[in-house]
N, C-alpha and C positions, 0 to 999 in steps of 0.2 A: 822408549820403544816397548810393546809388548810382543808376546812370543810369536803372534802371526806375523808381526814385522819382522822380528829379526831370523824366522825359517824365511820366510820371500827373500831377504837380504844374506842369509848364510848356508842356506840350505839346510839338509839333517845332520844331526848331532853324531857325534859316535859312541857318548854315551848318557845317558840321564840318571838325576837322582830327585826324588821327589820325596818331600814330608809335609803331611797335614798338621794344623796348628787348631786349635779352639781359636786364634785369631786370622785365619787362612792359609796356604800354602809359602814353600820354598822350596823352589829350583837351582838345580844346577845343570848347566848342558857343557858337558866338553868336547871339543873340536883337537883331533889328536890328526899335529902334522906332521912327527916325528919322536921319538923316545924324549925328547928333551926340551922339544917347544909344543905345548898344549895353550890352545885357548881358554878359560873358564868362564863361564858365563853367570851369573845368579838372579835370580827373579826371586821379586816376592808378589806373593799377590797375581803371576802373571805380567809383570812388569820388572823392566830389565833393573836392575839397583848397581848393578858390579860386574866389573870385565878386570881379568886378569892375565896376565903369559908368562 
């Protein structure tokens, strides 16, 4: 999935972290639904790599 799928599919984030590479970008979006379960999301490139909880 890239990141226009997965906002249509999750809606918006509650927070982001973004870093430029000389080889492209890396994202993080995390989805906070309580002090002790967070979602994590990571993209590279704008494509989804890694989901966590």
């Amino acid at each position: 999935m890239n990141t226009d799928m997965v906002y249509l599919a999750w809606g918006d984030y509650d927070q982001h972290y973004k870093d430029y590479y000389s080889w492209g970008s890396a994202d993080m979006w995390v989805y906070e639904h309580s002090s002790y379960a967070n979602d994590y999301l990571y993209f590279t490139n704008d494509i989804l790599v890694s989901f966590s909880n």
